[in-house]
Legacy VTK file of the C-alpha trace (Angstrom):
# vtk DataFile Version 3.0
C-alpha trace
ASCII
DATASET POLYDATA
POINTS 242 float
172.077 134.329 121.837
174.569 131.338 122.336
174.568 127.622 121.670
173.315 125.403 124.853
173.180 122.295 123.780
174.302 120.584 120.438
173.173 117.144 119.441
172.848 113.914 117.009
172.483 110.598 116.537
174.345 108.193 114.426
171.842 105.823 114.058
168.785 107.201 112.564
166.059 107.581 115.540
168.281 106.520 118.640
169.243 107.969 121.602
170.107 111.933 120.444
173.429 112.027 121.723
174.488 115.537 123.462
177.568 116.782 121.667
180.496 119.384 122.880
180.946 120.474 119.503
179.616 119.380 115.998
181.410 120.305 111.887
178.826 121.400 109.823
179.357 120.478 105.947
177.290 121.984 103.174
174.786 118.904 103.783
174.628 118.642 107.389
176.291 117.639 110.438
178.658 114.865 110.513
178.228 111.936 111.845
174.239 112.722 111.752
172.192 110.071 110.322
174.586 107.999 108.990
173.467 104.820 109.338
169.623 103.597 109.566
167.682 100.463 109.877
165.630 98.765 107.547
162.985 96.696 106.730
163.807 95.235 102.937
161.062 93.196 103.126
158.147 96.063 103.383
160.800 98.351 101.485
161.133 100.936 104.538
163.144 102.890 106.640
161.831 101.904 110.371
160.500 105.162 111.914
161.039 106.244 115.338
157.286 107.330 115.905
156.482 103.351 115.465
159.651 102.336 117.342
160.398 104.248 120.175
162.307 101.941 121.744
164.922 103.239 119.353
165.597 106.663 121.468
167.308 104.117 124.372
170.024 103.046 122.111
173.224 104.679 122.543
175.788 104.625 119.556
179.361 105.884 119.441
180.922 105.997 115.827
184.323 106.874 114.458
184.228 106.816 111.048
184.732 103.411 111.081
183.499 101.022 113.830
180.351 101.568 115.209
179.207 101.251 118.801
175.846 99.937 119.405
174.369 99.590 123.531
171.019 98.800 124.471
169.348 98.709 128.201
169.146 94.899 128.425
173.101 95.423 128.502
175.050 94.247 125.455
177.462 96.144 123.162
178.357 95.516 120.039
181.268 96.966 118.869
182.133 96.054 115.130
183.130 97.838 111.576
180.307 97.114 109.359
180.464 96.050 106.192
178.753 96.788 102.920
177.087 93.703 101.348
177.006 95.343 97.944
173.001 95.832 97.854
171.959 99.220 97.126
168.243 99.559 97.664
166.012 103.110 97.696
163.611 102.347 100.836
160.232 104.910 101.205
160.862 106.980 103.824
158.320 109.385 104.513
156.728 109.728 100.746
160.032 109.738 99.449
162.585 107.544 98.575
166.205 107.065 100.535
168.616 105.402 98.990
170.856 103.366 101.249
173.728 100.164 101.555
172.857 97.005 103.544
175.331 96.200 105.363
176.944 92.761 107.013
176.946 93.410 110.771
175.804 91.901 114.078
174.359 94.790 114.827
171.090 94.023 113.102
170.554 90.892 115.760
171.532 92.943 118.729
168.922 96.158 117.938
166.452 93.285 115.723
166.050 91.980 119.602
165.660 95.240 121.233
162.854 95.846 118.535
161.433 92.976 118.518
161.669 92.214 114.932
164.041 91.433 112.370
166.440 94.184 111.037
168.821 95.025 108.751
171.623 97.932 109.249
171.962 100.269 106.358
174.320 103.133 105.394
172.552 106.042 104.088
174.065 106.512 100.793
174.600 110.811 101.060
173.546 112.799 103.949
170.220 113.605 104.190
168.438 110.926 102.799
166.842 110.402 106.104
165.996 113.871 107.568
162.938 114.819 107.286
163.256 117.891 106.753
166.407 120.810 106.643
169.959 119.557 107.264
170.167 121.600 110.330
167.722 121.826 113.065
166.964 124.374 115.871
165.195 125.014 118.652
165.185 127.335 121.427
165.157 127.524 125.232
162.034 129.958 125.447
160.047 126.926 122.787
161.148 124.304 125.118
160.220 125.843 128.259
156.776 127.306 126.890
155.794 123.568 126.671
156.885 122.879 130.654
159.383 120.938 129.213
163.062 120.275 130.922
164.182 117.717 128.768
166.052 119.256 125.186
166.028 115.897 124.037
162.972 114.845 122.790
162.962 117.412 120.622
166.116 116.394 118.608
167.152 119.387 117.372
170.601 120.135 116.339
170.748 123.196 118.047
169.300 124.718 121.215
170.051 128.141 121.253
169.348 130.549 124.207
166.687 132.594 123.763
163.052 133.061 124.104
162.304 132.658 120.365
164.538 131.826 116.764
165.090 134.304 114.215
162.749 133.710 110.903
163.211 131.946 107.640
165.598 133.809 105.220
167.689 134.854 108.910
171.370 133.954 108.268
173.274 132.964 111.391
176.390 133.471 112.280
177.129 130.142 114.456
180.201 129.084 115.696
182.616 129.041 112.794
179.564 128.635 110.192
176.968 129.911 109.026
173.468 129.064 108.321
170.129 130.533 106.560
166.996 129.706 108.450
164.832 128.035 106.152
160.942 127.443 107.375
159.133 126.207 110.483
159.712 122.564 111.233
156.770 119.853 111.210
156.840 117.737 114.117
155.274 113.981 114.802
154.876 111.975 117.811
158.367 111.765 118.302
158.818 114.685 120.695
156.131 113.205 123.028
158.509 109.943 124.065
160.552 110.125 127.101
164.063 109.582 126.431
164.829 107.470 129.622
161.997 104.718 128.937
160.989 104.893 125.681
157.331 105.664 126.189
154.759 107.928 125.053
154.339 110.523 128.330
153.471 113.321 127.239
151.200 115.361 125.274
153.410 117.800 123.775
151.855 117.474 120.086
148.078 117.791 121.490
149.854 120.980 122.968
151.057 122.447 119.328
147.877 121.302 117.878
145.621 123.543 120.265
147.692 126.816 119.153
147.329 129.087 116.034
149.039 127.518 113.151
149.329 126.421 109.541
146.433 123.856 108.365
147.572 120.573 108.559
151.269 121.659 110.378
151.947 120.882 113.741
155.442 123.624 113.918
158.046 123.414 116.887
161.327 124.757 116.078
162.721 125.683 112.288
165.474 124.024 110.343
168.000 125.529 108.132
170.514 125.175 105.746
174.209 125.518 105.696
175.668 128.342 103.683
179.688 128.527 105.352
180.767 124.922 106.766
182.839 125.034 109.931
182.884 123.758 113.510
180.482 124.799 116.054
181.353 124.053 120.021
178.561 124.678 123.137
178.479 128.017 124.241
179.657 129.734 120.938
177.728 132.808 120.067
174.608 132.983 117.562
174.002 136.390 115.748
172.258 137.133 112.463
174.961 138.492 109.776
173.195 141.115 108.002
173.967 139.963 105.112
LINES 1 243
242 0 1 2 3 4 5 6 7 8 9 10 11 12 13 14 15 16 17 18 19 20 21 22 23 24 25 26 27 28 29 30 31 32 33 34 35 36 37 38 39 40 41 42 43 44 45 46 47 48 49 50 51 52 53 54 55 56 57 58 59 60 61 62 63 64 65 66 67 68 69 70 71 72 73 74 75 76 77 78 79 80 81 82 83 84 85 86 87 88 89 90 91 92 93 94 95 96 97 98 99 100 101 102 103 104 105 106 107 108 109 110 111 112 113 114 115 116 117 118 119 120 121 122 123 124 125 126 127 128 129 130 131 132 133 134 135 136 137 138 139 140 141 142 143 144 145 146 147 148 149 150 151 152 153 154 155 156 157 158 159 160 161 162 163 164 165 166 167 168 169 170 171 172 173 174 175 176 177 178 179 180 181 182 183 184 185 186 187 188 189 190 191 192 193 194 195 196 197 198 199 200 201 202 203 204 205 206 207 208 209 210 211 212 213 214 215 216 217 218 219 220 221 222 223 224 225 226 227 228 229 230 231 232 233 234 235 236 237 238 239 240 241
């Protein structure tokens, strides 16, 4: 097994950007997740499934400015800045606690959406994953579903093979090392096509028809990180045996 494809997205729910190589720290990827946007005035975290016009905007961060680009063509380049409120939106059933922040991105993407945003910093990794810190999903999955498109299924990882090693599996993976953890829920999310930004497919009717947990609707499993280091595309993925 090896690593074809490694991904993210800066922004929570845009464009999941295809990555040559990724560091893994004990909670995650960097540069996963780190910002989100917000609605303080319902107390949320705006969800991809109800925006999918999210997945068409592409971001580019370096630890300090952020890059924001949406189709109708304008970039926003800027450092944002934290206005000091520190608010715990629901997200999910749960709460995330994140940072407003002073920034004109919130007009640029507010227009894309077509309603009025606010930026926010997640305040730890995490607080807006759904699930584990560390995704995966392989080429066997993807292509089972007639699928060509890696994408829309977000995963961190796409490793090459026909199926993914179970939960309690530890991987060797790249430099790191991860424990497989459980199957991973999925939403609409995987049925939106990455290039418009519309519901196309029926990929979820598809996991819904097959043998499964009540009430789950698995593609893919997540894990967790149990050796931080760097992984790069094409690196090798074996269990340990430990």
């Amino acid at each position: 097994m090896h690593i074809v494809r490694i991904g993210y997205a800066t922004l929570k729910g845009a464009r999941h950007v295809e990555q040559p190589c990724v560091r893994l720290a004990e909670n995650g990827p960097v540069g996963d997740r780190v910002f989100c946007l917000a609605d303080p005035d319902e107390g949320r975290v705006l969800r991809t499934v109800e925006h999918p016009r999210l997945v068409l905007v592409e971001t580019g961060w370096d630890g300090t400015v952020l890059t924001t680009a949406t189709p109708e063509g304008g970039v926003v380049t800027a450092a944002p800045r934290p206005t000091g409120e520190q608010l715990a939106f629901e997200y999910w059933g749960r709460q995330a606690r994140v940072e407003l922040q002073d920034s004109p991105h919130a007009e640029q993407l507010g227009d894309h959406l077509g309603r009025p945003v606010r930026l926010a910093r997640v305040s730890r990794p995490g607080e807006v994953v759904y699930a584990g810190p560390v995704s995966l999903a392989s080429t066997g999955e993807i292509a089972a579903l007639g699928e060509s498109d890696p994408a829309r299924f977000r995963a961190t990882f796409v490793i090459d093979s026909e199926r993914l090693p179970g939960p309690g599996t530890e991987l060797a993976i790249g430099q790191a090392v991860i424990r497989v953890r459980s199957t991973l829920p999925r939403c609409r999310v995987i049925d939106i096509n990455t290039a418009t930004g519309t519901m196309d497919t029926r990929h979820l009717g598809t996991l819904a028809a097959r043998p499964r947990p009540i009430g789950e609707l698995p593609f893919g499993m997540d894990a967790d990180v149990l050796v931080p280091g760097t992984v790069r595309t094409g690196d090798p993925v074996s269990a340990t045996g430990r």
